[in-house]
matplotlib code that plots the C-alpha trace (Angstrom):
import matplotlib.pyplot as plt

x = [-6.9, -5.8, -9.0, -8.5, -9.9, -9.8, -8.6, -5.8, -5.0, -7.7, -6.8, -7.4, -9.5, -10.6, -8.4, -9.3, -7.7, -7.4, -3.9, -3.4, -0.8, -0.8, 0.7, 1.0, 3.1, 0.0, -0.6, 3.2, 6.5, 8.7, 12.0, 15.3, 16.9, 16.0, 15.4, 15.9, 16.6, 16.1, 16.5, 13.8, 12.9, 13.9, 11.9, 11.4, 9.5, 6.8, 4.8, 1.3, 0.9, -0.8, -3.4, -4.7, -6.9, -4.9, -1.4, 1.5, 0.7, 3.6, 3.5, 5.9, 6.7, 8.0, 9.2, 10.6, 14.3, 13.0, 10.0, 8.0, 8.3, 5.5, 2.3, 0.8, 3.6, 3.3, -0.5, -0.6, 1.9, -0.4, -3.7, -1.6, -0.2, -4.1, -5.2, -2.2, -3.4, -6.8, -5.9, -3.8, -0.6, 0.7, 1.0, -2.1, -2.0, -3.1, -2.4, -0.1, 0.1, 2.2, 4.5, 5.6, 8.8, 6.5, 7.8, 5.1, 5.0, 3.1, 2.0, 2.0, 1.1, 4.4, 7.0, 10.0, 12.3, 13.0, 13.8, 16.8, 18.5, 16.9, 19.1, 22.1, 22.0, 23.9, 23.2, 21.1, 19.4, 18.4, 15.2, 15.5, 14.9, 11.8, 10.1, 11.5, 9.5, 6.4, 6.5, 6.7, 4.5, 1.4, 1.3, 2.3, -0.7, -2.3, -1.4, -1.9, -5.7, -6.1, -5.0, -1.5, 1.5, 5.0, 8.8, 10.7, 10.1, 13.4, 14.4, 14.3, 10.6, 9.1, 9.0, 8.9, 7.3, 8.1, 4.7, 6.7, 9.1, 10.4, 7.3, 6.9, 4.5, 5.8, 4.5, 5.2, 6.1, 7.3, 5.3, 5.5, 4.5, 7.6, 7.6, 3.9, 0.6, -3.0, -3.3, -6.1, -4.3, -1.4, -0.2, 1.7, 2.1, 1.2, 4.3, 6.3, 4.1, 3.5, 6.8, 5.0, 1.1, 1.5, 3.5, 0.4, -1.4, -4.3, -3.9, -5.9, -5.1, -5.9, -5.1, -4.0, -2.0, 0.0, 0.2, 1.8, 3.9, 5.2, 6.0, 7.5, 10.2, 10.7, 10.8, 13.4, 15.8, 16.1, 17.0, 19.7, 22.8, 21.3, 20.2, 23.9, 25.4, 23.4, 21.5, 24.1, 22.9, 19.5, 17.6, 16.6, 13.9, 10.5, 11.9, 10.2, 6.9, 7.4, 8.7, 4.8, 3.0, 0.8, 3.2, 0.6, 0.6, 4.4, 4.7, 2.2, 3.8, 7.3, 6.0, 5.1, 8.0, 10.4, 7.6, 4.9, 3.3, 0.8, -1.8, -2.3, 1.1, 4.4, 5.4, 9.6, 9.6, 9.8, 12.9, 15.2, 14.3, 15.8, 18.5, 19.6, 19.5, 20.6, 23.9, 24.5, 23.6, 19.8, 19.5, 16.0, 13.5, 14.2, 17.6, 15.7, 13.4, 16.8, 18.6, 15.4, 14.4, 17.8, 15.4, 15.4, 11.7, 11.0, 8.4]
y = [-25.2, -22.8, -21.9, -18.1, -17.5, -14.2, -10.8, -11.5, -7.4, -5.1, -1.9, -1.7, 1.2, 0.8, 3.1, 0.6, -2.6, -5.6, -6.5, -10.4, -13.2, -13.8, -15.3, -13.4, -16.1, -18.1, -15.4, -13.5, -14.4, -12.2, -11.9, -12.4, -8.8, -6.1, -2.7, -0.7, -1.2, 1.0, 1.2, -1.6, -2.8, -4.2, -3.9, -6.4, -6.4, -9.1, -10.7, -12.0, -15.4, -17.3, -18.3, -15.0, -12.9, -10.1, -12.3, -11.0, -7.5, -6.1, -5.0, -3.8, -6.5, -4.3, -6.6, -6.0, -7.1, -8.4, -9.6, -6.6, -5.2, -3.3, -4.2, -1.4, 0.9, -1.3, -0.8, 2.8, 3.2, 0.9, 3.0, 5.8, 4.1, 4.0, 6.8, 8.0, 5.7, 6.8, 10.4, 10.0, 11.0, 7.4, 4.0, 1.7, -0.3, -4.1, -5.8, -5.7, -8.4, -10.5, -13.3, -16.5, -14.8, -12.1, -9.4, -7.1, -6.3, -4.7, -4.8, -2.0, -0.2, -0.4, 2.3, 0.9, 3.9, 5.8, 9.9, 9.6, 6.7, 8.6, 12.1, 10.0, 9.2, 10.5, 14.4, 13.5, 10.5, 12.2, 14.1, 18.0, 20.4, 21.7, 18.6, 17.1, 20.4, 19.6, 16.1, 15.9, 19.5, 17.0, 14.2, 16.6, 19.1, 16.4, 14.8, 18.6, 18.5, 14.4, 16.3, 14.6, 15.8, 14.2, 15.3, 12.5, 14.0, 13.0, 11.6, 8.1, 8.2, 9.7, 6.7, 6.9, 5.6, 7.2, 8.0, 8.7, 10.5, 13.2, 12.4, 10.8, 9.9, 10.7, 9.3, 9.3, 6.1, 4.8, 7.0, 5.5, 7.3, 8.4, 11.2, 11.5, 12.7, 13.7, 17.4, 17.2, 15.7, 18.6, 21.0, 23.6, 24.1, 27.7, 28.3, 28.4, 30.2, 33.5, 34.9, 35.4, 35.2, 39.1, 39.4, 37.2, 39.2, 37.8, 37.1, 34.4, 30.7, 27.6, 23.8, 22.7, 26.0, 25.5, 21.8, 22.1, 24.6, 23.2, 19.7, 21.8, 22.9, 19.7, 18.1, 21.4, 21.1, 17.4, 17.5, 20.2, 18.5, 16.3, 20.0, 21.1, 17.7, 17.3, 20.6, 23.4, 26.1, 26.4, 27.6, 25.7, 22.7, 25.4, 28.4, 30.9, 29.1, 28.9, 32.5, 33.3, 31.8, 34.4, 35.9, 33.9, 30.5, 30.6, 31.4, 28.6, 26.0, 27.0, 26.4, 23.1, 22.2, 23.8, 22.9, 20.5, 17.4, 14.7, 13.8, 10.8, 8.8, 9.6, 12.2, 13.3, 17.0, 17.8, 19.9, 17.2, 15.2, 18.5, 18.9, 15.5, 15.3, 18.8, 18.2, 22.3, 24.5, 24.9, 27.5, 27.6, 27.7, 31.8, 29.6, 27.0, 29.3, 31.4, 28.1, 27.8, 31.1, 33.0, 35.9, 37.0, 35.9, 39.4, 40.4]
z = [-15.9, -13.1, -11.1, -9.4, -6.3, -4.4, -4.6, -2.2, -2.0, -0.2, 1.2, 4.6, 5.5, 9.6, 12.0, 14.6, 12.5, 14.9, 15.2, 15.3, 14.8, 11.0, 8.6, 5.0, 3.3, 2.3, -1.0, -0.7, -2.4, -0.5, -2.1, -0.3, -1.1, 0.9, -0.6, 2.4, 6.1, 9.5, 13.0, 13.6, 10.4, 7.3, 4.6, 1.3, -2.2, -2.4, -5.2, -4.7, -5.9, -8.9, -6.8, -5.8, -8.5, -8.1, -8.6, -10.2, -7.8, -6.3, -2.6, 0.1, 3.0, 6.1, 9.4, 12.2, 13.1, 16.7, 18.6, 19.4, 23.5, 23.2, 21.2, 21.8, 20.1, 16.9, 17.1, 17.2, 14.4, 12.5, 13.0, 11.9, 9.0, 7.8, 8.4, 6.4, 3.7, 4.0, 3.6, 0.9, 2.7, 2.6, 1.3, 0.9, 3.7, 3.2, 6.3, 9.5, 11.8, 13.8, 12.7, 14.3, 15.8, 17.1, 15.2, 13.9, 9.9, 7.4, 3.6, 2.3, -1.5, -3.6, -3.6, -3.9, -3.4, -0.8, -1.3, 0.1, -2.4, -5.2, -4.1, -3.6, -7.7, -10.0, -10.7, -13.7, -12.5, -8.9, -9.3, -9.4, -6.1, -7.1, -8.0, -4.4, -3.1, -4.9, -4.1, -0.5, 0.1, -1.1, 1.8, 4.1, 3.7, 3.5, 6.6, 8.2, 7.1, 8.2, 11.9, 11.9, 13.3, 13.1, 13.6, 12.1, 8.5, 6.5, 3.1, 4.6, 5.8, 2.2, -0.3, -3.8, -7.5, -10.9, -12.9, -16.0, -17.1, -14.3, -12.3, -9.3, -6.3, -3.1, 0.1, 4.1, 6.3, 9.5, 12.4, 15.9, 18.8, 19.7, 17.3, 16.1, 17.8, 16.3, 16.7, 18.7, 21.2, 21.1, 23.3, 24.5, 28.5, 29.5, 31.3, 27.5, 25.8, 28.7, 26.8, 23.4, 23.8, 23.7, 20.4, 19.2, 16.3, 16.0, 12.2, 10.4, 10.8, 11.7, 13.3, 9.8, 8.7, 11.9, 11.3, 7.6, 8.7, 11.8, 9.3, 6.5, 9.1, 10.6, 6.8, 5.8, 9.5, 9.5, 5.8, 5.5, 5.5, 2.7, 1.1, 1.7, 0.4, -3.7, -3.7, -2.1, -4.9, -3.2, 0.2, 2.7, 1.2, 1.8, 3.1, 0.7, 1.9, 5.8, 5.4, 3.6, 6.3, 9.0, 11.9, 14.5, 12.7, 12.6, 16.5, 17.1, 14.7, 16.6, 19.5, 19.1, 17.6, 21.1, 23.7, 22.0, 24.1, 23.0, 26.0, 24.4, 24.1, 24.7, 21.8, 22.1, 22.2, 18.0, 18.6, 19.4, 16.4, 14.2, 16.9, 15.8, 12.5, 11.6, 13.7, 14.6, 17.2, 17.4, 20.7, 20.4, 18.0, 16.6, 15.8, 14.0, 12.1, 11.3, 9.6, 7.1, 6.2, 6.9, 8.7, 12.4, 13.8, 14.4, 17.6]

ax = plt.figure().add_subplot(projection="3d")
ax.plot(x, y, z, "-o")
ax.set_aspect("equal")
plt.show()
């Protein structure tokens, strides 16, 4: 008789998760073929095994190609990778660590798509625009009221599960430090925003309205060419709902996206993130909010 012990799967729910050498392999069958690959890592399905109450489960195994530089860049992205999960916004997260080449991974809830294999289908296999729209507008208001900011929003960093027929659970991945910050450790130096404090209306909003719409047009410039390439009939991905937004939380959300700092890590100004992936000629942010919206940001 096969005796079952634990439930090898518990989501991790402490921002301040202890990062340690591990070895996951003990209750993981991690297949050999990848399912996706990036810059630093590559990522693999996993099974948990017999002996684990929860066996047959299937998880996401994420490592790293090398041994880790900097420890402390894998930790942060891991306490944001929970409080993603905690919020809704991303994958469960049930354990990170460090292997025995020192590369850091992670084991994560599983999605085993990302958005940007599922628009590369055929035209009536790939999901439609509007139900891209809907998808990825969840985790990002909810990463807006968790107090998260990030710029590398693309197709490749929002994962995917179907729910059933023409639905689907979208969520957000991969946020190092390099690109994200917790709003309350944003902001803007005076010297950039003398030029339009005055053209400031005083109009209702708030740290989580700017923070939605300051994603929405990260997630909308760093995926036009992909727009332009399977969905050239339509706007911009959310320019009707960036163009809706108050004239003050669109100046602030702008701003932060041209001028933005994090006094807590080392945050890339957001502007070269959609300067680099949209490929074109991005002045300065009136440019960028003229790409999305086709409008003039008028004073």
């Amino acid at each position: 008789m096969r005796i079952v012990n634990m439930l090898c799967l518990k989501p991790v729910k402490n921002e301040n998760f202890v990062v340690k050498k591990k070895n996951y392999g003990n209750y993981l069958k991690i297949d050999k073929k990848k399912v996706g690959s990036g810059s630093y890592n590559v990522v693999y399905p996993a099974t948990v095994k017999d002996k684990c109450k929860d066996s047959g489960t299937k998880v996401i195994y994420r490592v790293g190609k090398d041994s880790l530089d900097d420890v402390s860049y894998f930790k942060q992205e891991i306490k944001m990778a929970i409080k993603m999960s905690n919020n809704g916004a991303g994958p469960k997260v049930y354990g990170a660590g460090i292997d025995s080449k020192n590369r850091g991974f992670l084991v994560m809830e599983y999605f085993p798509y990302s958005v940007r294999e599922l628009i590369g289908r055929a035209k009536k296999d790939r999901p439609s625009f509007s139900v891209i729209e809907m998808s990825l507008r969840i985790p990002i208001k909810k990463m807006a009221k968790a107090g998260i900011f990030c710029s590398d929003l693309k197709f490749r960093n929002a994962v995917a599960r179907q729910e059933g027929r023409g639905k689907w659970n979208f969520k957000l991945i991969d946020f190092g430090e390099d690109f994200c910050a917790f709003g309350e450790n944003l902001y803007v130096p005076d010297k950039f925003k003398k030029e339009y404090q005055h053209h400031i209306k005083g109009s209702k909003t708030s740290i989580t309205d700017i923070l939605y719409c300051a994603m929405l047009i990260m997630m909308s410039i760093n995926s036009e060419k992909s727009r332009e390439n399977y969905y050239k009939s339509e706007k911009p991905f959310f320019s009707k709902e960036i163009k809706n937004f108050s004239y003050d939380t669109k100046i602030y959300a702008l701003l932060i996206i041209a001028y933005g700092k994090s006094n807590s890590n080392k945050m890339l100004r957001p502007i070269s993130q959609a300067k680099h992936y949209y490929k074109g000629n991005i002045e300065n942010f009136e440019k960028l909010y003229e790409i999305i919206t086709k409008e003039t940001l008028k004073k």
